[in-house]
C-alpha positions in Angstrom: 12.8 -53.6 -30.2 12.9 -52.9 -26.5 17.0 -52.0 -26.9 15.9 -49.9 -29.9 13.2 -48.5 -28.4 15.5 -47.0 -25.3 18.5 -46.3 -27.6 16.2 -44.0 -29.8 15.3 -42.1 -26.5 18.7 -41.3 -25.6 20.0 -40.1 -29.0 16.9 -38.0 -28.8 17.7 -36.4 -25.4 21.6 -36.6 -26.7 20.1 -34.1 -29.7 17.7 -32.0 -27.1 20.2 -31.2 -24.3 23.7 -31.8 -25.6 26.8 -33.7 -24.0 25.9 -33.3 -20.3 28.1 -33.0 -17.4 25.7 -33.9 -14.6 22.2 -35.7 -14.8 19.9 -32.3 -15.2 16.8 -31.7 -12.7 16.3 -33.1 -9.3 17.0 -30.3 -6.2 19.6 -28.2 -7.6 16.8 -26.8 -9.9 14.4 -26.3 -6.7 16.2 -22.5 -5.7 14.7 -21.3 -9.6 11.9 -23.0 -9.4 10.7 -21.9 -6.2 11.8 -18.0 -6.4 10.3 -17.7 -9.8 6.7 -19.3 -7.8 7.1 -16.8 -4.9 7.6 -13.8 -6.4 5.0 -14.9 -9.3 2.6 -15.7 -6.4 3.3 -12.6 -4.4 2.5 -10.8 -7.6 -0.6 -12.4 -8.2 -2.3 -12.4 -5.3 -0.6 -9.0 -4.1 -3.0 -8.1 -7.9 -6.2 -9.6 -6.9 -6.4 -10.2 -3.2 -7.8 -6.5 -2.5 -9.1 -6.2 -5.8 -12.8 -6.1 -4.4 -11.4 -2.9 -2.7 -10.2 -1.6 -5.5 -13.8 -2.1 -8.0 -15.6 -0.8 -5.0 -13.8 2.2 -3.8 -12.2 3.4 -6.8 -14.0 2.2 -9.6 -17.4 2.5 -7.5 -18.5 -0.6 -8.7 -22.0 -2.0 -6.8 -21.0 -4.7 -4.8 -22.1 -7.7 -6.5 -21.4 -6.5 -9.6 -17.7 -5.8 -8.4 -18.1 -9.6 -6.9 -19.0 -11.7 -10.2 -16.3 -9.3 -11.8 -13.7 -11.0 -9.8 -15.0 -14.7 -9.9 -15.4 -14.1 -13.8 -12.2 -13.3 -14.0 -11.2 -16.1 -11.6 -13.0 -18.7 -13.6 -11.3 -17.6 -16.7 -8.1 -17.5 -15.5 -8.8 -21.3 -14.5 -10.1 -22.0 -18.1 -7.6 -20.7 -20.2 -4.9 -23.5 -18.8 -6.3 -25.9 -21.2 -5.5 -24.1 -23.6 -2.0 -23.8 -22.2 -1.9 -27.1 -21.4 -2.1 -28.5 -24.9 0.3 -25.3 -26.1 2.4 -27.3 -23.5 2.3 -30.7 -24.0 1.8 -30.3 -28.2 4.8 -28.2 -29.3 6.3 -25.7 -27.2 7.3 -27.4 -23.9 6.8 -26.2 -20.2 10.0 -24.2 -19.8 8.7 -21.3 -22.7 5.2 -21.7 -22.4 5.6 -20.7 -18.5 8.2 -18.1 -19.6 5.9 -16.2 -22.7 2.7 -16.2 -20.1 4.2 -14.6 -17.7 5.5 -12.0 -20.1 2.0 -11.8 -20.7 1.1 -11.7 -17.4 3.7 -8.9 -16.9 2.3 -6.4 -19.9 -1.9 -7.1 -18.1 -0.4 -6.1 -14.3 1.1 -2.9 -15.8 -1.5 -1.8 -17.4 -3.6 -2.0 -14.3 -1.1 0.0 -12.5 -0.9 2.7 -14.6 -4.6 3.0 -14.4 -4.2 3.2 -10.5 -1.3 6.3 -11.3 -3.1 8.2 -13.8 -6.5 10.2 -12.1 -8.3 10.2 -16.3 -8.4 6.4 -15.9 -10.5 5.9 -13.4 -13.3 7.6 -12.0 -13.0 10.9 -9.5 -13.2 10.4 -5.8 -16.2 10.4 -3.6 -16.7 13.5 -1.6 -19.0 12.9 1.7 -22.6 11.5 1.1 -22.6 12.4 -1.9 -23.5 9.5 -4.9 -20.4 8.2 -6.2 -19.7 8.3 -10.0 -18.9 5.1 -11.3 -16.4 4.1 -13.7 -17.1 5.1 -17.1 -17.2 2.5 -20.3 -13.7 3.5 -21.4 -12.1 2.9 -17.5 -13.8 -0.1 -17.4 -12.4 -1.3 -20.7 -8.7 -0.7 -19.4 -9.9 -2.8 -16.2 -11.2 -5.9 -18.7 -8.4 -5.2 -20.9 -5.9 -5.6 -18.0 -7.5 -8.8 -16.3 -7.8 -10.4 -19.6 -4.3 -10.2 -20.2 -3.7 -11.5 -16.8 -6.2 -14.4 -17.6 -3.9 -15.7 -20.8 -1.0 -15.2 -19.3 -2.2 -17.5 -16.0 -3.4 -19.8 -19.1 0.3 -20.6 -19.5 1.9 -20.4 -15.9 -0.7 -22.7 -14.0 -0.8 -25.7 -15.7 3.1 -26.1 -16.4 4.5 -24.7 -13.4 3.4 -27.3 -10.9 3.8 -30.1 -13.5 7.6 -28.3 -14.9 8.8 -28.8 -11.3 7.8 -32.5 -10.6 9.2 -33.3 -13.8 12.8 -32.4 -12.4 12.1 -35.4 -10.1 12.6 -38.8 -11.8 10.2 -41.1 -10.2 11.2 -44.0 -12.2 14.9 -43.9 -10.7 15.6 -45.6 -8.2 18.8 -43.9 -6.6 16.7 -40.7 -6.1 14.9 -40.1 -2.7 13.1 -37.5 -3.2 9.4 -37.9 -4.6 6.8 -35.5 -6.4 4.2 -36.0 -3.6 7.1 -34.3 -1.5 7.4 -31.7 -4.0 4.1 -30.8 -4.0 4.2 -30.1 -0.5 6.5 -27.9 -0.7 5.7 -26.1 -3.4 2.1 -25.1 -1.8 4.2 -24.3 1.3 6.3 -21.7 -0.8 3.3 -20.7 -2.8 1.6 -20.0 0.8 4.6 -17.9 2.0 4.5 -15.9 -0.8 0.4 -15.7 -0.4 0.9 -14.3 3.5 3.3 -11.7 2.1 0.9 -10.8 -0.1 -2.5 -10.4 1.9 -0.4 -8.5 4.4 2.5 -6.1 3.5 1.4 -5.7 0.0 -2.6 -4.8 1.1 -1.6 -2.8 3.6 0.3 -0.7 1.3 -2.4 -0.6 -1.0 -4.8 0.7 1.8 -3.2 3.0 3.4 0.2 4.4 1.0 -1.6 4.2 -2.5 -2.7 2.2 -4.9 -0.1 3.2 -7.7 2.5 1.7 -5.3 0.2 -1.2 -4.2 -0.1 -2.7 -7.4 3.6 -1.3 -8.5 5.3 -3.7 -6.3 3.7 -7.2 -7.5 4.1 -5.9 -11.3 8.0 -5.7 -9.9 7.8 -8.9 -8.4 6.4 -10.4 -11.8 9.6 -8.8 -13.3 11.8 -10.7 -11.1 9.5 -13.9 -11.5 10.8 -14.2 -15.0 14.3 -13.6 -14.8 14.9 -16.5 -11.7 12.9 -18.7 -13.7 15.0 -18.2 -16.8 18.1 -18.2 -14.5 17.9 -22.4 -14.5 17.5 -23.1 -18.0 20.8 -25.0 -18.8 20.1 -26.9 -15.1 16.5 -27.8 -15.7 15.4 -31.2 -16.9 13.2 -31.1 -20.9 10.8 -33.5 -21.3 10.3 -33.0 -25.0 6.3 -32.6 -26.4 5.4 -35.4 -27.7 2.7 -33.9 -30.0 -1.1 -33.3 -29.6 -2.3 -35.5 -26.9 -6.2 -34.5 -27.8 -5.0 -35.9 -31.4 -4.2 -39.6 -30.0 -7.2 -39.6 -27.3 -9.6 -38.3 -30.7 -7.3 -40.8 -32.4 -8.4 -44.0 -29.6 -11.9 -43.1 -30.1 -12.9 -43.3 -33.7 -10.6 -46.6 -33.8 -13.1 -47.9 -31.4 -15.9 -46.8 -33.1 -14.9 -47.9 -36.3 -14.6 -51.3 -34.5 -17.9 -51.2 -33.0 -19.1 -54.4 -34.5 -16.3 -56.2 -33.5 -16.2 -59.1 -31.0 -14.1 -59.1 -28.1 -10.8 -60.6 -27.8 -10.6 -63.5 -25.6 -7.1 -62.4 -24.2 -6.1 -58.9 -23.9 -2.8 -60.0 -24.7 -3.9 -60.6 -28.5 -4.3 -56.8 -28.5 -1.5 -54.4 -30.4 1.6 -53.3 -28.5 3.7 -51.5 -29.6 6.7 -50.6 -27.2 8.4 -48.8 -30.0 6.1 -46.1 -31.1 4.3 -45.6 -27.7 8.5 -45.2 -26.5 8.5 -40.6 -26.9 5.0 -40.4 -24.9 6.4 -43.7 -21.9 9.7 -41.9 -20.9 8.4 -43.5 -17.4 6.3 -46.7 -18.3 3.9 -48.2 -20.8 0.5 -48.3 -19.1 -0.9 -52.1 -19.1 -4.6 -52.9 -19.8 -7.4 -52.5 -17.5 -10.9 -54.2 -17.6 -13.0 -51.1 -17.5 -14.3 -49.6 -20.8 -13.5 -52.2 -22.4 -15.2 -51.1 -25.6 -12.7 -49.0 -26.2 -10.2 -51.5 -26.5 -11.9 -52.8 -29.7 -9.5 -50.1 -30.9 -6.3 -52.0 -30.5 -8.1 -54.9 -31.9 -5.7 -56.3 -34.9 -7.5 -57.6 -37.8 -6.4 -58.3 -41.7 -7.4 -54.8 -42.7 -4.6 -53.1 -40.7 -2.6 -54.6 -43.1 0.7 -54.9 -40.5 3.8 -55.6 -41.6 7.0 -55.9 -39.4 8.4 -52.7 -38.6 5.7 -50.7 -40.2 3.3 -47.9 -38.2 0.1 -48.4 -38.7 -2.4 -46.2 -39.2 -3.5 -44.6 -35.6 -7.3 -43.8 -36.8 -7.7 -47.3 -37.4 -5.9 -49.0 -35.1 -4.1 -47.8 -31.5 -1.9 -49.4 -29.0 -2.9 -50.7 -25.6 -0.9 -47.7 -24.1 -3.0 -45.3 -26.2 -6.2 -47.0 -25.1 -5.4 -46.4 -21.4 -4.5 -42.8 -21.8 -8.2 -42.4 -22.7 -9.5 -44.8 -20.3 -7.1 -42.5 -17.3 -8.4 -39.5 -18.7 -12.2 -40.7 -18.6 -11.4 -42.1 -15.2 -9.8 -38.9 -13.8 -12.7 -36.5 -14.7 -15.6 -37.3 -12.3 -13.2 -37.3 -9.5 -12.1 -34.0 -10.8 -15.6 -32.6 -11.1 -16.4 -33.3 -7.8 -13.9 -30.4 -6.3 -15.9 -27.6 -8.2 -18.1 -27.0 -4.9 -15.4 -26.9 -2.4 -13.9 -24.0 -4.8 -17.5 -22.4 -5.1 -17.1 -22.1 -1.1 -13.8 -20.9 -1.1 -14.6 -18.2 -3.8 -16.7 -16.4 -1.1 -13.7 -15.3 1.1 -12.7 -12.8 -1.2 -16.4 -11.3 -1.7 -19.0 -11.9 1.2 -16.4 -12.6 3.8 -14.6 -9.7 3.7 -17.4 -7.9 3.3 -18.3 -9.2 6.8 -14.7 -8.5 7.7 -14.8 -4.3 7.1 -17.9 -4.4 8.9 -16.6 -5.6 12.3 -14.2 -4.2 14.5 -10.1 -5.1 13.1 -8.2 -3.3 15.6 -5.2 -5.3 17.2 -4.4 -2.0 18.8 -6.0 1.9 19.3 -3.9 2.8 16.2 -3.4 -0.4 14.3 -6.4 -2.5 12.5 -6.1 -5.7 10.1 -7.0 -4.2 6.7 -10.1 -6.2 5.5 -8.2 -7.5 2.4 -5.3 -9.2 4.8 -7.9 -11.1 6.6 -7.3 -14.4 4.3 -3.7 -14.4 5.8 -5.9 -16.8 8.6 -6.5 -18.9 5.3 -2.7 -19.4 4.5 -1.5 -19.5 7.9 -3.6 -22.5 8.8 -2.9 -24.2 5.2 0.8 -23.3 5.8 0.9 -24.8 9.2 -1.0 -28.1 8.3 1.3 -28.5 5.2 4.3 -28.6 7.6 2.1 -31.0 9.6 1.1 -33.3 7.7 4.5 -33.7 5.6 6.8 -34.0 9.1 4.4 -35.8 11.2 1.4 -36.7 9.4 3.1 -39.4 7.2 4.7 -40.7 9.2 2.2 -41.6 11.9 -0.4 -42.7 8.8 2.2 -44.9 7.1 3.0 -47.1 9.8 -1.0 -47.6 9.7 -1.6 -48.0 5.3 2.1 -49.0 4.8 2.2 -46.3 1.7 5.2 -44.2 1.2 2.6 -41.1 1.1 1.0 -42.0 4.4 -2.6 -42.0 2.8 -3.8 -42.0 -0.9 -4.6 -38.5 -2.3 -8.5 -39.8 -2.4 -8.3 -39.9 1.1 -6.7 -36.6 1.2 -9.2 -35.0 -0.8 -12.1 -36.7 0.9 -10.4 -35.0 4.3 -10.5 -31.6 2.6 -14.5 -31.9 1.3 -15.7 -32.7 5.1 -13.5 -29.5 6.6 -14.7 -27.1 4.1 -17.9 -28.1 4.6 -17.7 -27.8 8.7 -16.2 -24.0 7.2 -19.8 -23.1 5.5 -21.7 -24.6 8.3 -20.1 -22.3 10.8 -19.7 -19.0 8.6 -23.5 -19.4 8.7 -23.8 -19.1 12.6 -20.8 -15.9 12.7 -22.9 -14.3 10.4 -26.4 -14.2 12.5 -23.8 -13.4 15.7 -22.6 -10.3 13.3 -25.9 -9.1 13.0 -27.2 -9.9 16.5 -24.7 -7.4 17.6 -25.7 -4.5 15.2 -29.3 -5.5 16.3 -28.4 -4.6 19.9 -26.9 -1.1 19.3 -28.8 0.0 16.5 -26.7 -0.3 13.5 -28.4 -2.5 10.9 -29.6 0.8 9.0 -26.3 2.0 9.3 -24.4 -0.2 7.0 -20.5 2.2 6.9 -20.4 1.9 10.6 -18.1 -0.2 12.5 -20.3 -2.6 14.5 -18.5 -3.5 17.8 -18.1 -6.7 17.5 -14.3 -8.9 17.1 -13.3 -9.6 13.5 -12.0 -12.9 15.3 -15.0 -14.4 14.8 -14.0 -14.5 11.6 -11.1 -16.5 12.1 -12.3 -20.2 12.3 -13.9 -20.2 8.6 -11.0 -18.7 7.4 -8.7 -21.3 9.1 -10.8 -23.8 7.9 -10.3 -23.1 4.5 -7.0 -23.3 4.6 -6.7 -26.6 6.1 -9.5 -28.0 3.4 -7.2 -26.5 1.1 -4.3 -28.4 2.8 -5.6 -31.7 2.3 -7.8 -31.4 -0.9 -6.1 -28.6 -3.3 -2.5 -30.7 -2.7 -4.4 -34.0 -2.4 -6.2 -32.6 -6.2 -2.4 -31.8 -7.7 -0.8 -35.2 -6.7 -3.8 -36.9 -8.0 -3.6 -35.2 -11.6 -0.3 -35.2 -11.9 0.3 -39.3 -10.6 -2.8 -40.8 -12.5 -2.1 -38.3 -16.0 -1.0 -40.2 -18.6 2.8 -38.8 -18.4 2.8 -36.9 -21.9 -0.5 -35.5 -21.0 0.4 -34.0 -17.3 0.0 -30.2 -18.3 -3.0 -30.8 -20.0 -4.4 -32.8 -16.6 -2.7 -29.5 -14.3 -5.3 -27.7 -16.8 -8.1 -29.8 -15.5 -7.6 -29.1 -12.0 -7.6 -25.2 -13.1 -10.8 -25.8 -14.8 -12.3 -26.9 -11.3 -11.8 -23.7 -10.2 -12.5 -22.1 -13.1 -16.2 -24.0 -13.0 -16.5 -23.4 -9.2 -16.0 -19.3 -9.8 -18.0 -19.8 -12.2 -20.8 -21.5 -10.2 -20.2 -18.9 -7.3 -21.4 -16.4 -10.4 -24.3 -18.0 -11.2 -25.4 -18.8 -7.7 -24.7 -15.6 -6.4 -27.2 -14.2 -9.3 -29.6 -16.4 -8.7 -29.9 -16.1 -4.7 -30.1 -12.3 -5.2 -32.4 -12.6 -7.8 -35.1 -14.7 -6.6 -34.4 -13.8 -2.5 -35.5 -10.3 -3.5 -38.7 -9.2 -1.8 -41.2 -6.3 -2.9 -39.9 -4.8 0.1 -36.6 -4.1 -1.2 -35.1 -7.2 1.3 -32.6 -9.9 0.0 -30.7 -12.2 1.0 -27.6 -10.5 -0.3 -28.2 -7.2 -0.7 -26.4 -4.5 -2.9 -25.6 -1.8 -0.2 -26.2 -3.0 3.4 -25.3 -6.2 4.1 -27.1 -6.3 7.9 -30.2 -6.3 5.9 -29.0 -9.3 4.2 -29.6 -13.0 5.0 -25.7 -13.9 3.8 -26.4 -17.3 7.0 -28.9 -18.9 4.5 -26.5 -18.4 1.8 -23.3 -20.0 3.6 -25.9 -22.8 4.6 -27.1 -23.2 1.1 -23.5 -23.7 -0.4 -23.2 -26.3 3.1 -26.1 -28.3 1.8 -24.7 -29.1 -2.1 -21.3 -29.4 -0.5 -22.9 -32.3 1.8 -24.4 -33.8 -1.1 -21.7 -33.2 -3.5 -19.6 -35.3 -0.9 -21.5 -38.1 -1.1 -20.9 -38.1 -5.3 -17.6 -38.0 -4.3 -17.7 -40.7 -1.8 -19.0 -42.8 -5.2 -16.9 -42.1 -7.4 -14.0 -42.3 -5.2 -14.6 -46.1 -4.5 -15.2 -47.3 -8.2 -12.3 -45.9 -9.6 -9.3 -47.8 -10.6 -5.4 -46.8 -10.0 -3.5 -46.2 -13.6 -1.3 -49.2 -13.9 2.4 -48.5 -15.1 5.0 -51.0 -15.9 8.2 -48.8 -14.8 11.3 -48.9 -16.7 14.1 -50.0 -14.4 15.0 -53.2 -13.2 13.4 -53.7 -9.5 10.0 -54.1 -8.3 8.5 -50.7 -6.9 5.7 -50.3 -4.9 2.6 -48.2 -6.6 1.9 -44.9 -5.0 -1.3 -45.2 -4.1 -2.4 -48.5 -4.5 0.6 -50.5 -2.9 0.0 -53.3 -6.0 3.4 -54.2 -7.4 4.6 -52.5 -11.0 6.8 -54.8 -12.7 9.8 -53.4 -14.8 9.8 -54.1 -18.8 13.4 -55.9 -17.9 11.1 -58.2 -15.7 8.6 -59.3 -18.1 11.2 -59.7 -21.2 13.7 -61.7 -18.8 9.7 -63.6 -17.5 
């Protein structure tokens, strides 16, 4: 059955790929890979980056209003992944799912542009002190129109980009050096390259040339996304879907429940295997059978009315392999850990509102005739996450592994945990620059004067935003290796997805806190802790401290759940004994345990 099994693959990949010359993937696919992600990135972030500029001074949005816009849009742009996920991972594949989002993608970011171009779609310009005319119902529909397009078309690029490229990497071979943790640090180094480009040349342009040619430029760079992606087709490596993976999870569950009643086995070895079936959704290794939930591996429990016969499928609602069983259990196991990233997002969300708010407030001038555009000031954020990426790959590792003795030099968990205490030292201090800010425009006068320049350095500024970026260093990287390793393999789009949704749930919260701070901080006296139009009047420290204090004891969840939960156990397909990941534990090959 195991010869079978493996024979029935190849014909399979035989059928999907032809005769080839060469084993497809591995680095030679990196060049497409990587120029598609930085000119997609550059594109998207050249889009949004400014964006509070645009809503505010164009569209003459109110400030908070032009805020929750943006991390609305942010958080759906996070949620629709799932939904490209399972497009993903179902029926269509990584390779055209990525490619018909960003064609998506493409037709949203034009649309905005022309609005920037043509004067009838948006409002007219302010002239002096006079009230500003804010966008009308039919601008403002163009504007949603535009960003939801964006939002379906990142539905399909985030969570089978990341995932499309590690697949090119065979971790189950072992003549290949290179690993996906390695790929990962890369890519968020390229991604970051194209992110500095971005907040810098492409936002100056858009403050000071126009923003018809601002926003003209990234929809180009979308453009040439596309065709370097599609460039690599014939190098890339398919993993074929293997159908709905919600189907076999739904599938596990009302097996188990059927089975309620049932007792026990005594031996989980008594439970149903079958190497055969499970063989399109194991390319790299049938998952073995863990202790925990163990009611749902009444699900795989054979009994007379399964009715099995050699050779025969049985029917998957009433009864479910041991492999099935754990791609629930990894699933169930991989969502508190993912749930505990949402706040560390929430803080991050606030660079691109109240934090550059701060920033066009203080004084940006590098020179008498040149200042940092408020917008650029996140390029702090991606040089510190670039430089720590190149720090911890080259010298990091190396120094932790002759400590842990793993490969990766520490487990992602640790990573991650790494990530929660920075951005939670980044909060803590925003909250202290922020009553400096203000202490300044006390001393000469300004806090009623909210469009004047308060002389004060906008490098105060700098250490939250470097901050960030080294939390995002260690804990979004740390949050992509640990989706993609402990996935259930046929499901790894679908977990890219969940990692989306964490931001998508921490814009989301930045929303709803955001409204409910203003809300209930406003005074009779017209004060509040984040006001509309004058943000020295504000108390924006007690907000900062506010997202410090659930980040503290959102850490301490995460400290929980990171010390009960249990590595996914794979039994590889090739012949030698590998070292786990993460956990160091031996995986023994199938070839071991037949020849055993």
């Amino acid at each position: 059955m195991e010869e079978q099994s493996k024979n029935k693959i190849s014909e399979e990949e035989k059928q999907l790929h032809g005769k080839p010359s060469r084993r497809k993937g591995g680095l030679i696919t990196m060049p497409f890979i990587f120029a598609n992600e930085m000119c997609e990135k550059m594109a998207v972030v050249g889009f949004h980056s400014n964006m509070i500029s645009y809503l505010t001074t164009q569209l003459h949005l109110p400030l908070t209003k032009a805020a929750n816009t943006l991390t609305n849009f942010a958080g759906t742009s996070s949620l629709t992944p799932l939904v490209g996920g399972f497009i993903a991972d179902s029926f269509a594949g990584r390779f055209w799912t990525i490619t018909f989002a960003s064609i998506i993608y493409q037709i949203g970011m034009t649309l905005l542009t022309i609005s920037a171009i043509i004067p009838t779609l948006r409002p007219p310009p302010c002239k002096g002190e006079e009230v500003c005319v804010v966008a009308d119902t039919a601008q403002l529909s163009v504007l949603y129109i535009a960003l939801l397009l964006g939002a379906i078309g990142s539905g399909g690029i985030r969570p089978c980009v990341v995932a499309f490229g590690a697949d090119q990497f065979d971790e189950s071979d072992p003549e290949q050096t290179t690993k996906p943790w390695n790929y990962f640090n890369w890519f968020y180094f390229i991604m970051g390259a194209a992110v500095l480009v971005a907040v810098t040349v492409l936002v100056y342009i858009q403050d000071n040339v126009g923003w018809g040619v601002g926003l003209g430029i990234p929809t180009l760079a979308m453009f040439l996304s596309v065709i370097a992606f599609v460039g690599g087709f014939r190098l890339y490596r398919h993993l074929r879907p293997s159908g709905s993976p919600f189907t076999r999870l739904i599938q596990v569950a009302v097996a188990a429940f059927h089975k309620r009643k049932l007792s026990m086995v005594s031996d989980h070895t008594l439970l149903y295997f079958n190497d055969e079936i499970d063989a399109t959704i194991s390319l790299d290794g049938i998952l073995t059978h863990t202790k925990h939930m163990s009611f749902l591996d009444k699900a795989a429990i054979k009994t007379e009315e399964d009715n099995l016969k050699s050779g025969q499928i049985p029917n998957l609602w009433r009864l479910s392999t041991v492999h099935r069983v754990e791609e629930l259990k990894s699933v169930i196991r991989m969502g508190p850990i993912g749930a505990s990233g949402i706040l560390l997002f929430t803080a991050y969300a606030q660079q691109g509102t109240f934090s550059l708010q701060q920033a066009k407030t203080m004084n940006r001038h590098l020179t008498k005739s040149f200042q940092i555009p408020a917008g650029s000031m996140s390029v702090f954020t991606t040089v510190a996450m670039l430089c720590t990426v190149v720090f911890y790959d080259r010298i990091f590792v190396k120094i932790a592994r002759k400590f842990t003795g793993l490969e990766r030099g520490i487990t992602f968990l640790y990573r991650m945990g790494i990530g929660f205490v920075i951005s939670l030292i980044a909060t803590l201090i925003a909250g202290f620059v922020e009553i400096k800010r203000k202490q300044v425009a006390l001393e000469h006068g300004l806090l009623d004067k909210p469009h004047t320049v308060i002389p004060i350095s906008f490098m105060w500024l700098i250490p939250q935003y470097s901050l960030h970026g080294i939390a995002e260093a260690f804990m979004s990287i740390g949050s992509l290796e640990f989706f993609y390793d402990q996935a259930p393999e046929s499901m790894r789009s679908t977990a890219m997805a969940l990692f989306w949704m964490s931001i998508s749930i921490g814009n989301y919260a930045s929303t709803l806190l955001v409204t409910l701070v203003h809300t209930f901080s406003a005074k009779p006296d017209g004060s509040n802790w984040l006001p509309d139009k004058n943000l020295n009047q504000g108390r924006l420290e007690y907000f900062y401290w506010l997202i410090t204090l659930l980040q503290a004891i959102n850490f301490v969840y995460y400290l929980w759940c990171a010390k009960i939960y249990t590595y996914k156990p794979v039994q590889v397909h090739h012949s030698k004994k590998v070292n786990s990941p993460v956990s160091g534990e031996l995986r023994l090959s199938k070839k071991n345990l037949v020849d055993a």
